[in-house]
Backbone as CSV, one residue per row, in Angstrom:
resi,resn,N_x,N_y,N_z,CA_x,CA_y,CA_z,C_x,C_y,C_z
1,UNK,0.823,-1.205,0.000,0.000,0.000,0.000,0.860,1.259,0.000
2,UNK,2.130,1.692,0.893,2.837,2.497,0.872,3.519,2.655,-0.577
3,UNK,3.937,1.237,-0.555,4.530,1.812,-2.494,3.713,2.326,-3.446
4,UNK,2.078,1.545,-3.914,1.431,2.153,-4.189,0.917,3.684,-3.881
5,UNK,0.728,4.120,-2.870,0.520,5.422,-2.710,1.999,6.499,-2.863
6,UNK,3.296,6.042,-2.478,4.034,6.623,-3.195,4.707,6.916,-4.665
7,UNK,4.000,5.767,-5.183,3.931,6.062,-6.902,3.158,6.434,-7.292
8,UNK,2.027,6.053,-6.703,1.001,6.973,-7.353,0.304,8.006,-6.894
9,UNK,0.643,8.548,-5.679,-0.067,9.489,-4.817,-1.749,9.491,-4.901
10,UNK,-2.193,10.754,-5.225,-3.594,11.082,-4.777,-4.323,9.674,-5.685
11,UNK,-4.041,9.749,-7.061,-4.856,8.739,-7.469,-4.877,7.192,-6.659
12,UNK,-3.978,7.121,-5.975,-3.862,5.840,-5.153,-4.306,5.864,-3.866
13,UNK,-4.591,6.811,-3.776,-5.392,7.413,-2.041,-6.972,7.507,-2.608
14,UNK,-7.332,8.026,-3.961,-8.760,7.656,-4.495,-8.891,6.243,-4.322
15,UNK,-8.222,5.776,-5.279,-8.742,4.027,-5.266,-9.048,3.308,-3.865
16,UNK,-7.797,3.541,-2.927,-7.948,2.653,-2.005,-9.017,3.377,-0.809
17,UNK,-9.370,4.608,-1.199,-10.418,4.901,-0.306,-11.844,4.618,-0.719
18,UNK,-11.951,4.278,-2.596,-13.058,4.089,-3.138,-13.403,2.301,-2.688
19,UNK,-12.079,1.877,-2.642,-12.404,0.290,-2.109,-12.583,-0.372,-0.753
20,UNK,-11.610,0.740,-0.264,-12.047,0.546,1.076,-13.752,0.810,2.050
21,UNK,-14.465,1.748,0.704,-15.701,1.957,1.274,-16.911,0.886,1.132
22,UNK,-16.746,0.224,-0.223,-17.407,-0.753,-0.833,-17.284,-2.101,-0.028
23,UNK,-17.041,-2.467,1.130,-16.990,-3.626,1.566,-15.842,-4.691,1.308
24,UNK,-14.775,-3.938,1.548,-13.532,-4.254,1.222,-12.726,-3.587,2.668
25,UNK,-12.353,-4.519,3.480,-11.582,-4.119,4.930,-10.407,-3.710,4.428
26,UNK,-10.085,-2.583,3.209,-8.534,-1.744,3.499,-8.756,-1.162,4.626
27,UNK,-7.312,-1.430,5.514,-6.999,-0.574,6.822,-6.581,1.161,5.980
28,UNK,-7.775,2.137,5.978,-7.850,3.558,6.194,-6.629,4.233,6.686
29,UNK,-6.523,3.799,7.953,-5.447,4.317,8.763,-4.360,4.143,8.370
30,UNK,-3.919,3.073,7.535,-2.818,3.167,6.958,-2.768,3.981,5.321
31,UNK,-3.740,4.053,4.507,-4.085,5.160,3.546,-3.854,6.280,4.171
32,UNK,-4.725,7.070,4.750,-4.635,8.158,4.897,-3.719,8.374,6.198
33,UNK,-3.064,7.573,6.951,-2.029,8.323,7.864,-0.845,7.989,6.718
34,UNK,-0.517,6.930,5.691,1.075,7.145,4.978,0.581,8.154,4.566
35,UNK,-0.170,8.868,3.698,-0.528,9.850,2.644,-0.438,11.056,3.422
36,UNK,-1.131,11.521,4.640,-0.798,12.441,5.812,0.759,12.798,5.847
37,UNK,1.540,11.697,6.120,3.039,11.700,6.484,3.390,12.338,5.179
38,UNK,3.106,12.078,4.297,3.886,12.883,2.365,3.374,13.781,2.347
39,UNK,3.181,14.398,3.068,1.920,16.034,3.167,3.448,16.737,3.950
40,UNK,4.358,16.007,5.408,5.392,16.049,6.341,6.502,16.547,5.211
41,UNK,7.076,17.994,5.774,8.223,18.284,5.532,9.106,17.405,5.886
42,UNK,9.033,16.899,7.026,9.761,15.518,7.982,9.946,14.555,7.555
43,UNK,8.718,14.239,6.014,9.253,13.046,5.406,9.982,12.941,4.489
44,UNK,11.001,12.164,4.543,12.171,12.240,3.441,11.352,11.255,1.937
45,UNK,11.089,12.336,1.175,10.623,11.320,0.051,10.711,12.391,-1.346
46,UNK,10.556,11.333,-2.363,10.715,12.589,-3.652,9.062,13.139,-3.679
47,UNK,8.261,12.514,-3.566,6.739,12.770,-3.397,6.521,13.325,-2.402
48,UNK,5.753,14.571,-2.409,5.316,15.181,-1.032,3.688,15.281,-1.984
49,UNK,2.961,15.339,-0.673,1.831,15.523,-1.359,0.954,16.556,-0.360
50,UNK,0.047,17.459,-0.616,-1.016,18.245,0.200,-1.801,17.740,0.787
51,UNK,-1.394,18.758,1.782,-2.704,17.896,3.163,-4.605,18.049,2.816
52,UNK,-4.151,19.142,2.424,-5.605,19.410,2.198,-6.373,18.429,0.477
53,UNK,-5.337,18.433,0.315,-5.961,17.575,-1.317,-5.931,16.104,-1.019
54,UNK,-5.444,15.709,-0.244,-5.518,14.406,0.488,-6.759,13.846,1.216
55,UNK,-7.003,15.198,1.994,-8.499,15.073,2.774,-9.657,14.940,2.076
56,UNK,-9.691,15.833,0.714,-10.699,16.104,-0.315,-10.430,14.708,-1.001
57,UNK,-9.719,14.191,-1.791,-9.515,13.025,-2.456,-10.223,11.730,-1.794
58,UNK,-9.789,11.914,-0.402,-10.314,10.725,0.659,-11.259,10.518,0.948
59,UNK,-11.933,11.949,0.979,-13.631,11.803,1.365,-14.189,11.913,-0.173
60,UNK,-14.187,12.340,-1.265,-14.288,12.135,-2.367,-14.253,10.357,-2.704
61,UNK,-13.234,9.665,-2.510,-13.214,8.345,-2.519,-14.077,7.493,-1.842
62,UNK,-14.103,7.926,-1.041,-14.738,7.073,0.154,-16.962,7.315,0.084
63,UNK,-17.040,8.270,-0.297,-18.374,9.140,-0.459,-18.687,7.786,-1.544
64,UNK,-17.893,8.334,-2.531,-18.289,7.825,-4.278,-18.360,6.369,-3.842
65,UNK,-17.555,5.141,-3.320,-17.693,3.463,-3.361,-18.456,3.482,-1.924
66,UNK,-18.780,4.565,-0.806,-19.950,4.013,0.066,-21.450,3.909,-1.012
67,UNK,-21.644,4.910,-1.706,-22.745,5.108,-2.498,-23.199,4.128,-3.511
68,UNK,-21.899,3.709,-3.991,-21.678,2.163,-4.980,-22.416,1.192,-4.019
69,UNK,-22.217,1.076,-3.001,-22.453,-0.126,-1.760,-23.415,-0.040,-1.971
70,UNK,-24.341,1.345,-1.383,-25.400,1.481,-0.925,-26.439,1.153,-2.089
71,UNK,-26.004,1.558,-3.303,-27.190,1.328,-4.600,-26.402,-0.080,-4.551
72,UNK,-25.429,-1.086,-4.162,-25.864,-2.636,-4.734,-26.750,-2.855,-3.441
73,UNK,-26.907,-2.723,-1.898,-27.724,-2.962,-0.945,-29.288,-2.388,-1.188
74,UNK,-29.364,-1.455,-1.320,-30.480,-1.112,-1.713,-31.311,-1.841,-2.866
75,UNK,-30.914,-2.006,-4.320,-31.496,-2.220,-4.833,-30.873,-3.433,-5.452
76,UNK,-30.025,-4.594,-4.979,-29.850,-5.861,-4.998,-29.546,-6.621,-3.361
77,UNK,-29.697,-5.934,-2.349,-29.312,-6.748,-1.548,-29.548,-8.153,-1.257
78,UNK,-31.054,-8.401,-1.406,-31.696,-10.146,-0.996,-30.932,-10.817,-2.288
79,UNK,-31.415,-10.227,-3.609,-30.787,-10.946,-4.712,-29.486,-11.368,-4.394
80,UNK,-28.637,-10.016,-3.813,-27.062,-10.885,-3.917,-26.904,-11.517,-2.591
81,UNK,-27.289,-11.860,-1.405,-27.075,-12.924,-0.560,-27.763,-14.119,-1.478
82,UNK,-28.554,-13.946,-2.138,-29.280,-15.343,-3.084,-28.083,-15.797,-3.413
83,UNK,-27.170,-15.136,-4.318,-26.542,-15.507,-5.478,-24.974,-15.646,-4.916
84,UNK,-24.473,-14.171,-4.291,-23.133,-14.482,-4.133,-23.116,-14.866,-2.267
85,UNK,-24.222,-14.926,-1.567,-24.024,-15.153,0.152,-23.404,-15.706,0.407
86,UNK,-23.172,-17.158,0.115,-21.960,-18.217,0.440,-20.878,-18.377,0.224
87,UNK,-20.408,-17.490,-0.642,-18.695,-16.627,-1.208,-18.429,-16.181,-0.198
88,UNK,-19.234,-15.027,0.406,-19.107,-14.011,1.270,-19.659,-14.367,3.083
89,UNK,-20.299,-15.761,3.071,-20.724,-15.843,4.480,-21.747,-14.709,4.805
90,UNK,-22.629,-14.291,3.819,-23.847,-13.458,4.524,-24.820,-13.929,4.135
91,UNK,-25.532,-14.130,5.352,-27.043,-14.156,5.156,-28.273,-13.314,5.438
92,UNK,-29.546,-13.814,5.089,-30.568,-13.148,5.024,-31.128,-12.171,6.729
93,UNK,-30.231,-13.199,7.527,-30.284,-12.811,8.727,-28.980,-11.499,9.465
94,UNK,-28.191,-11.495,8.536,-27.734,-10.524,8.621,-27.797,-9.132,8.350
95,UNK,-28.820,-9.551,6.789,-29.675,-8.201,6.106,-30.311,-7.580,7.370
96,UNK,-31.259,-8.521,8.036,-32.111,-8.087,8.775,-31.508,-7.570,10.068
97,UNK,-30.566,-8.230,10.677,-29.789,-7.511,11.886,-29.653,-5.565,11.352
98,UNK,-28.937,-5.681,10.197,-28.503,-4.526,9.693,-29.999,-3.247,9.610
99,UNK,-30.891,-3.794,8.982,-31.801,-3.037,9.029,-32.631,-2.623,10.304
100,UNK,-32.061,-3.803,11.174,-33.199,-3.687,12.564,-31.799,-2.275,13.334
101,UNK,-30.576,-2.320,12.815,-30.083,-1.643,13.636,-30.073,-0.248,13.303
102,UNK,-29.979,0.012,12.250,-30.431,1.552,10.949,-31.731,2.088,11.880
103,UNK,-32.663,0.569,11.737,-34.107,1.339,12.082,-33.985,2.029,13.348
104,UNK,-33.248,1.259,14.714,-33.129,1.907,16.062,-32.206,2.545,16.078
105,UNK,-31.316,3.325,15.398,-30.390,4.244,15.541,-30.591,5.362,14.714
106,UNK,-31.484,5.218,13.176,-32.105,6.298,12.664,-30.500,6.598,11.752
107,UNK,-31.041,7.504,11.033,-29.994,7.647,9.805,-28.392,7.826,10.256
108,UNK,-28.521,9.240,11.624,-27.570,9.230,12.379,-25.790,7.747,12.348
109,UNK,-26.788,6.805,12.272,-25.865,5.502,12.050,-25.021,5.762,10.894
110,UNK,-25.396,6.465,10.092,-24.764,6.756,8.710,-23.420,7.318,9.059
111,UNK,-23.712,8.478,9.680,-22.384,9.119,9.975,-21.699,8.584,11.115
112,UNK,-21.912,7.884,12.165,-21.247,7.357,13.177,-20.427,6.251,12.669
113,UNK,-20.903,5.753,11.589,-20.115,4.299,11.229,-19.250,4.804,10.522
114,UNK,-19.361,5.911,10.066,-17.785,6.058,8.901,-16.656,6.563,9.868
115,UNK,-17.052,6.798,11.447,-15.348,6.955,12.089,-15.534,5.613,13.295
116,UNK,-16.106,4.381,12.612,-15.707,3.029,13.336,-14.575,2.177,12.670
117,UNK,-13.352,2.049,12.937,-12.746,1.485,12.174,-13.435,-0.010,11.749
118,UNK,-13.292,-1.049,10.237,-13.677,-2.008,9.788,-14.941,-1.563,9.778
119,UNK,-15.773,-1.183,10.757,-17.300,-1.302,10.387,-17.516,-0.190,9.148
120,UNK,-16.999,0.409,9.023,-16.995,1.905,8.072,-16.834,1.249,6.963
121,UNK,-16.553,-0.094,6.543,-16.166,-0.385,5.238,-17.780,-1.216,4.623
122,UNK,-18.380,-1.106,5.589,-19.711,-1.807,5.470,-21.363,-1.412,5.556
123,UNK,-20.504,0.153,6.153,-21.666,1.536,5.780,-22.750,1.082,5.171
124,UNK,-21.515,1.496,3.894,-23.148,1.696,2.557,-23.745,0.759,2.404
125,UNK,-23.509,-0.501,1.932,-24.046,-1.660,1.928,-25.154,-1.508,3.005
126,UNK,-25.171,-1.542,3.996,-26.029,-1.552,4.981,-26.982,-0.787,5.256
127,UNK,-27.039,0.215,4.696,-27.356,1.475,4.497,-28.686,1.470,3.319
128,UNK,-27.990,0.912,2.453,-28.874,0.480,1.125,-29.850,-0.707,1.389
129,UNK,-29.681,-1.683,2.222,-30.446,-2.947,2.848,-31.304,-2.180,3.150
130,UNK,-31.006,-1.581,4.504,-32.068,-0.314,5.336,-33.093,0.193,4.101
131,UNK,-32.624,0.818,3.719,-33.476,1.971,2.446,-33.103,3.247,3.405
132,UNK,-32.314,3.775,3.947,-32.114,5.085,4.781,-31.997,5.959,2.976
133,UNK,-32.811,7.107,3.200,-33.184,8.009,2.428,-31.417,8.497,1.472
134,UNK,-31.573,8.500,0.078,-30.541,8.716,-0.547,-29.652,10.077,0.140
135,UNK,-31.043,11.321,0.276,-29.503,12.573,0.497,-29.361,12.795,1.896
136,UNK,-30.535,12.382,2.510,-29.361,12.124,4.220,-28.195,11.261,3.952
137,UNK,-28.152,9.683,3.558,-27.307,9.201,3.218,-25.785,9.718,2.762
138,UNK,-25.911,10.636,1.589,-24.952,11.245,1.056,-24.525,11.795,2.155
139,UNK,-25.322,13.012,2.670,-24.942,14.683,3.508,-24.010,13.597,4.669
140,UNK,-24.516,12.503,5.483,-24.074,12.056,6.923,-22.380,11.104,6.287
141,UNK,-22.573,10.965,5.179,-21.599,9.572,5.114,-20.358,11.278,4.758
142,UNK,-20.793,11.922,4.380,-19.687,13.215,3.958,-19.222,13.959,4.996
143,UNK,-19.966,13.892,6.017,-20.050,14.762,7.450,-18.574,13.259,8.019
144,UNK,-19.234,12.550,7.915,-18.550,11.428,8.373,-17.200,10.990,7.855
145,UNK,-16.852,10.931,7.141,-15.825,10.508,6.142,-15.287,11.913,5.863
146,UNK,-15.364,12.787,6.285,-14.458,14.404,6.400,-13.964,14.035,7.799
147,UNK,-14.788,13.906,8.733,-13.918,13.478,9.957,-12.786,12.226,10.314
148,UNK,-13.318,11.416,9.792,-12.506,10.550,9.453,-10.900,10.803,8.750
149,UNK,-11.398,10.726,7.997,-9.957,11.293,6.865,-9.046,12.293,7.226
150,UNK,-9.601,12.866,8.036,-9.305,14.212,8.042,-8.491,14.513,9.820
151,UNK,-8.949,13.234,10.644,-8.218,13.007,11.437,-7.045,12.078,11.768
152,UNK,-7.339,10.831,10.766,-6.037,9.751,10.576,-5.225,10.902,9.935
153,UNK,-5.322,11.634,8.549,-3.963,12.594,7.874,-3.547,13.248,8.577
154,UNK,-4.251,14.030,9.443,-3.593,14.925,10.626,-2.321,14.116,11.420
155,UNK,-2.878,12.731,11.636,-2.063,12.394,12.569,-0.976,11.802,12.233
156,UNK,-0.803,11.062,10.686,0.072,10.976,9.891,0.917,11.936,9.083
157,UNK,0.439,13.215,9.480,1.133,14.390,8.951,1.465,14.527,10.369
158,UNK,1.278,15.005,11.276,1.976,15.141,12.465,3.176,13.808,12.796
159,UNK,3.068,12.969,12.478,4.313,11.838,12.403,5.177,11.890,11.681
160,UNK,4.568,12.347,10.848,5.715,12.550,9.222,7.107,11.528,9.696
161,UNK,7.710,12.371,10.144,9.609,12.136,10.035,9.549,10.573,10.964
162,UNK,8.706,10.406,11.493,8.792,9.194,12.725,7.762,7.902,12.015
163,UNK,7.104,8.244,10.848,7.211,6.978,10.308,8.180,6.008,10.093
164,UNK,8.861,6.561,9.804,10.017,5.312,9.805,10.250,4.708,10.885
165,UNK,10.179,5.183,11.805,10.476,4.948,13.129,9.473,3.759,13.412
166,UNK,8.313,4.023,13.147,7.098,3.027,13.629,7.109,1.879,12.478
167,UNK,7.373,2.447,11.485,8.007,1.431,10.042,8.616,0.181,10.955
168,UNK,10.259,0.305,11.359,10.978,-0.749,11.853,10.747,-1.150,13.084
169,UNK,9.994,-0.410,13.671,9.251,-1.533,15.411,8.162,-2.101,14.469
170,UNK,7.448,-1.954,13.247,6.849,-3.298,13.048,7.429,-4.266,12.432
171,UNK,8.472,-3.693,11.585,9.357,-4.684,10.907,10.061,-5.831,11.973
172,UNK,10.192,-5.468,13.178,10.779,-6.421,14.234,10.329,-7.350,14.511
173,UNK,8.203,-6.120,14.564,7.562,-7.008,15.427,6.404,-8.127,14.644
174,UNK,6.879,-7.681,13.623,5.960,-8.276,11.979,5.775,-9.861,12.016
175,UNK,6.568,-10.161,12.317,6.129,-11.779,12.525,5.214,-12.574,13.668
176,UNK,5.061,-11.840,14.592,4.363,-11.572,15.992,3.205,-11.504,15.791
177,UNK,2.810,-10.037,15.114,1.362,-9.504,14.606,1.087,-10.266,13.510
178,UNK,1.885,-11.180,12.779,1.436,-11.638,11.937,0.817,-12.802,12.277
179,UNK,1.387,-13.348,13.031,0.914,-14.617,13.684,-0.292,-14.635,14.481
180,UNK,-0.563,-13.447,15.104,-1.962,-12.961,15.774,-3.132,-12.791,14.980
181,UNK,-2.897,-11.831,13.601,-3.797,-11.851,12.596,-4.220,-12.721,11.959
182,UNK,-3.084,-13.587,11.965,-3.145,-15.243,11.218,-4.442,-16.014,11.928
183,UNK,-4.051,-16.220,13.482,-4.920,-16.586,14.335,-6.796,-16.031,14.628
184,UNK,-6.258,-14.628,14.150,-7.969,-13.775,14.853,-8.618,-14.242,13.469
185,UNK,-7.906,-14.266,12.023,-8.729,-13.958,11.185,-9.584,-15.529,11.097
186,UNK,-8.464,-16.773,11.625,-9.252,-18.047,11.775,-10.162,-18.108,12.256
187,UNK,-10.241,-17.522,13.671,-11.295,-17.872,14.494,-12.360,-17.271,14.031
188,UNK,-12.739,-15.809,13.544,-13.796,-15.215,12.433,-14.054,-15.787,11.530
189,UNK,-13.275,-16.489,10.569,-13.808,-17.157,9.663,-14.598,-18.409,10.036
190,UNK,-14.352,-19.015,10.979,-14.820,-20.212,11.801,-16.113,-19.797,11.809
191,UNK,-16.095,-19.158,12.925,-17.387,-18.134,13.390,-17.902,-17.854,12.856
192,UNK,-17.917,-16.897,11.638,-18.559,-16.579,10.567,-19.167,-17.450,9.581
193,UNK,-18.591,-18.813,9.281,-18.629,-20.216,8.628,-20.132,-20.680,9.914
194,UNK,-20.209,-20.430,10.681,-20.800,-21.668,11.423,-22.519,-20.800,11.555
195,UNK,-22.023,-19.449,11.728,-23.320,-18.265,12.090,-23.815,-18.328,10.922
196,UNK,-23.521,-18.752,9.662,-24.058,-18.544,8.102,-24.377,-19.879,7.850
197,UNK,-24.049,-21.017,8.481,-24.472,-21.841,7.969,-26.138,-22.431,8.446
198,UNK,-26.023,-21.926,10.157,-26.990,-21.940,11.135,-28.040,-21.342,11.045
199,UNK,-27.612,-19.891,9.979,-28.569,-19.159,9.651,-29.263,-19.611,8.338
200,UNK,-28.559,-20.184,7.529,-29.243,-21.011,6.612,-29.938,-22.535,6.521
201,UNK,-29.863,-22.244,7.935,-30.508,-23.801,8.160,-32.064,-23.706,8.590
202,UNK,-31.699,-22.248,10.129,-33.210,-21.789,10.329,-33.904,-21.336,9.040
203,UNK,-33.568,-20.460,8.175,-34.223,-20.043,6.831,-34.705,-21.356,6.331
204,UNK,-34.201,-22.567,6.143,-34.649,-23.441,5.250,-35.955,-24.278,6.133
205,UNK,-35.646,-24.122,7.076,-37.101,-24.972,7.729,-38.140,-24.183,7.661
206,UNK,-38.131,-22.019,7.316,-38.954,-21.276,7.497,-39.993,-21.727,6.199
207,UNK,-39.597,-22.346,5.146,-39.920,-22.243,4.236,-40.806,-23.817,3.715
């Protein structure tokens, strides 16, 4: 991701913020805090990039593939748990969690989820299940995703010169965290494998 965004700067801070919104877990924080840091006089690089065009690009990115989400949830959601659910481990009972939680939290949810880390990548989608009204939708996920963005770059522009620094304590500790992630992402997939299958089991007797 760092090489990518240092070759390609802003256009590579679009993409990975347009994918990261669509239901795709890119870690944000690492987009927009490396991209923050190339904003850093502190950072030694041939690319420097603006803080402020960084922020705009990010929430620009992120706006445009939550909205993608939200029109495939909205107006394919049941169809695509039909078709692609078992790729993805979602079911019909998850639609409905999602909508029962939209309904008791009210649109508001829109903008609170875009500064939850991981859950923010699952916004729109969820959003579109719901049916939460298109331009609240827009106005909250923009309110939301300005704060967002706009506080990881800060803080990656305030690091600038000491990325590197945090660079090689993970490089040490990289095999460690790797082995942890290795582990958490099993036990979710497990979990996730067993809640989708359970849930397609109650569905099939409903019927």
């Amino acid at each position: 991701m760092q090489s990518f965004i240092s070759n390609y700067g802003y256009l590579a801070v679009l993409v990975l913020a347009f994918l990261g919104a669509m239901c795709i877990p890119i870690p944000s924080e690492i987009t927009f805090g490396f991209a923050g840091a190339l904003c850093s006089t502190g950072f030694v690089t041939d690319k420097h990039l603006q803080l402020w065009a960084v922020i705009v690009v990010g929430v620009l990115g992120t706006v445009a593939g939550s909205f993608v989400a939200y029109l495939v949830g909205r107006y394919g959601g049941r169809a695509f748990v039909d078709r692609y659910g078992k790729f993805v481990l979602l079911s019909h009972e998850d639609l409905d969690r999602a909508h029962a939680w939209f309904h008791r939290w009210g649109d508001g949810a829109v903008g609170v989820g875009q500064v939850i880390p991981f859950v923010r990548a699952f916004v729109g989608f969820g959003a579109g299940v719901a049916r939460v009204r298109r331009t609240p939708f827009l106005v909250l996920t923009t309110i939301g995703a300005a704060v967002w963005v706009t506080v990881i770059s800060v803080i990656g522009y305030e690091a600038g010169s000491s990325w590197h620094t945090v660079l090689r304590w993970f490089g040490s500790a990289g095999y460690v965290i790797a082995a942890v992630v290795v582990i958490v992402l099993v036990f979710a997939v497990v979990h996730r494998w067993r809640r989708y299958h359970e849930a397609q089991a109650r569905h099939a007797r409903k019927r």
